[in-house]
C-alpha positions in Angstrom: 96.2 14.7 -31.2 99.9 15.3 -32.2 102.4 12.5 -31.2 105.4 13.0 -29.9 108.5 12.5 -32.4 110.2 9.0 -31.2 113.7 8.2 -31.7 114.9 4.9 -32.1 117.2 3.6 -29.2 118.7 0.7 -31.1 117.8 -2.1 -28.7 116.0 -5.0 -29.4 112.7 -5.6 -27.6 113.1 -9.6 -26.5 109.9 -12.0 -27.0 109.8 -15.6 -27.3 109.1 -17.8 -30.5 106.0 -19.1 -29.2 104.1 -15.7 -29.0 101.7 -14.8 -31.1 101.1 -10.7 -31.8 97.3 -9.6 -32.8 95.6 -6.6 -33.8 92.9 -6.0 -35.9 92.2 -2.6 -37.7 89.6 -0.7 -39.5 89.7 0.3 -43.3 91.7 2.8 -42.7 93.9 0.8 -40.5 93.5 2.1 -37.4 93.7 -0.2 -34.6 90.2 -2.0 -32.8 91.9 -5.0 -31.5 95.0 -5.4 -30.1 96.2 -8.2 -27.6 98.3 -8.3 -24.6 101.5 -9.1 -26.6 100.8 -6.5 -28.9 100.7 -4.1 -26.0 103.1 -5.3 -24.3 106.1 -5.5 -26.9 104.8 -1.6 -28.1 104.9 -0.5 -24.5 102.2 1.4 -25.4 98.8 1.4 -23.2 95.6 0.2 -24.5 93.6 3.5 -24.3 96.1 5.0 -26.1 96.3 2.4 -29.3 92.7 1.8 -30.2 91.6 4.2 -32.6 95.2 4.9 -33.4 96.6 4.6 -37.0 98.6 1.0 -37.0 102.0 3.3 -38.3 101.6 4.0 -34.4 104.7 1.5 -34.5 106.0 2.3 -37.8 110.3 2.0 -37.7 111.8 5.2 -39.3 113.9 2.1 -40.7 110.8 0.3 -42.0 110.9 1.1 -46.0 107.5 2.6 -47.1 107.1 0.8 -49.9 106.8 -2.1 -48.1 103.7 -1.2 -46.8 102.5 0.4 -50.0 102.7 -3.5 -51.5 101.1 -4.6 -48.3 98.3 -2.2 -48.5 97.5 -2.7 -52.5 97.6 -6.4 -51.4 95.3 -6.5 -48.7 92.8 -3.8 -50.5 92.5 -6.1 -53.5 91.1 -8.7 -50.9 94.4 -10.7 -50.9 96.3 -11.8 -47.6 100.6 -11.2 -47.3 103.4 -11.8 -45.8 105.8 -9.7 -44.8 108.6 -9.1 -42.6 108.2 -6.0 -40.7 110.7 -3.7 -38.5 108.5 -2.2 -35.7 109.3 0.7 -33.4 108.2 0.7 -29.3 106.9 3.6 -28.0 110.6 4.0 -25.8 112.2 3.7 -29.4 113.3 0.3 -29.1 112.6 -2.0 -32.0 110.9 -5.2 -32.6 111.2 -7.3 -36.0 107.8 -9.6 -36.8 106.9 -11.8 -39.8 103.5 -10.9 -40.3 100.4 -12.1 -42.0 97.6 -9.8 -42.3 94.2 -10.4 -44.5 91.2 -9.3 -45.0 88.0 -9.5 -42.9 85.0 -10.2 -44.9 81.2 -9.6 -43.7 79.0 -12.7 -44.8 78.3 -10.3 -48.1 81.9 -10.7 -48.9 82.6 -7.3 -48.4 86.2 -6.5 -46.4 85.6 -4.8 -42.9 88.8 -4.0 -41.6 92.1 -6.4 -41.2 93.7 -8.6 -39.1 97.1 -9.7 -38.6 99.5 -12.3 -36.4 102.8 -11.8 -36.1 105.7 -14.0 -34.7 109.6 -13.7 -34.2 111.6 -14.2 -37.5 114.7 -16.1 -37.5 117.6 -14.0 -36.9 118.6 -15.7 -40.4 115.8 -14.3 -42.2 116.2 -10.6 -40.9 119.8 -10.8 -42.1 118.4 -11.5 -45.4 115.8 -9.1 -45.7 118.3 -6.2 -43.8 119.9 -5.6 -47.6 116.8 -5.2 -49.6 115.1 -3.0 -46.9 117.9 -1.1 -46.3 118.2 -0.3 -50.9 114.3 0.6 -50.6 115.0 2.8 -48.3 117.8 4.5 -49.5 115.9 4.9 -53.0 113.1 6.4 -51.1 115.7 8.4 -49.3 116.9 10.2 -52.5 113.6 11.9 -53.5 112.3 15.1 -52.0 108.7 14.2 -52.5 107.9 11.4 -49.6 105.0 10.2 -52.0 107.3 10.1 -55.1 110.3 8.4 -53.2 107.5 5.8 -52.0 107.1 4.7 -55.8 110.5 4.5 -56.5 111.2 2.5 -54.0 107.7 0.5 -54.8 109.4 0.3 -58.8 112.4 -1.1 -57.5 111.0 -4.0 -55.2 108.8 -5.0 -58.3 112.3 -4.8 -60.3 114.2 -6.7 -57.8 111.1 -9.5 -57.2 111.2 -9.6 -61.8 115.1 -10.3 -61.6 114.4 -13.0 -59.1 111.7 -14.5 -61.1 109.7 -14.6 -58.5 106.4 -13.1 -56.8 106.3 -11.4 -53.3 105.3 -14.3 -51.5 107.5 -16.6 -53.1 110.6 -14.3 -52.4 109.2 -13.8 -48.9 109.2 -17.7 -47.6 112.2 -18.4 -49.4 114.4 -16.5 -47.2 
């Protein structure tokens, strides 16, 4: 099925503190679960999300290497956190701070993932805005989509090394 290109609008899709944003996916991270807040914020129908990849809400503004760390992360049975800009299916946007993990089978073997999100600070987007906004203008420069993905992978790793600190610890420090 081919999607239709979406353009982002700019506006800010509002949700309170308290709320809680679940979906589950298979290995390949398309979507099995996902809740009424989910559903609602994405403004996109349920029929029309499961068995969609999760990028179904992926914010042309939302740095791919990001989710190349959150992928070699979860896929070596790890959980993360990460702030994350997500895009509606009107084009409006929708920041999170989400944790997704592993599911394991009683075997220990992973079966898919899960993740909850909730509203970030304004304060911490502000924070994050500048590092997102390098990645993806190092991403930008390349031709190759794949090869500006590592590039801007190398440079998030760079920037964590300069900061002396790991992901997580740069994450919950903003």
């Amino acid at each position: 099925m081919t999607r239709k290109v979406i353009h982002p609008t700019g506006i800010e899709r509002p949700y309170d503190q308290e709320e809680l944003i679940v979906s589950k996916t298979d290995l390949k991270g398309h979507i099995t679960y996902a809740n009424d807040v989910f559903l609602r914020l994405s403004k996109y129908p349920e029929e029309e999300v499961i068995g969609a990849p999760h990028s179904l809400i992926r914010h042309p503004d939302m740095p791919r290497s990001v989710f190349k760390l959150l992928w070699d992360t979860i896929q070596a049975k790890k959980e993360i956190f990460a702030y994350v800009l997500n895009m509606a299916r009107n084009g409006d946007h929708y920041w999170v701070f989400a944790h997704v993990t592993p599911t394991f089978d009683a075997k220990g073997n992973v079966t898919g993932y899960h993740s909850n999100r909730r509203k970030p600070d304004a304060a911490q987007i502000e924070k994050i805005k500048p590092l997102y906004a390098a990645l993806l203008t190092e991403e930008k420069r390349h031709d190759n989509r794949k090869d500006g993905m590592q590039r801007g992978y190398e440079l998030l790793l760079n920037t964590l090394k300069n900061k002396e600190v790991e992901y997580d610890e740069f994450v919950f420090s903003l």
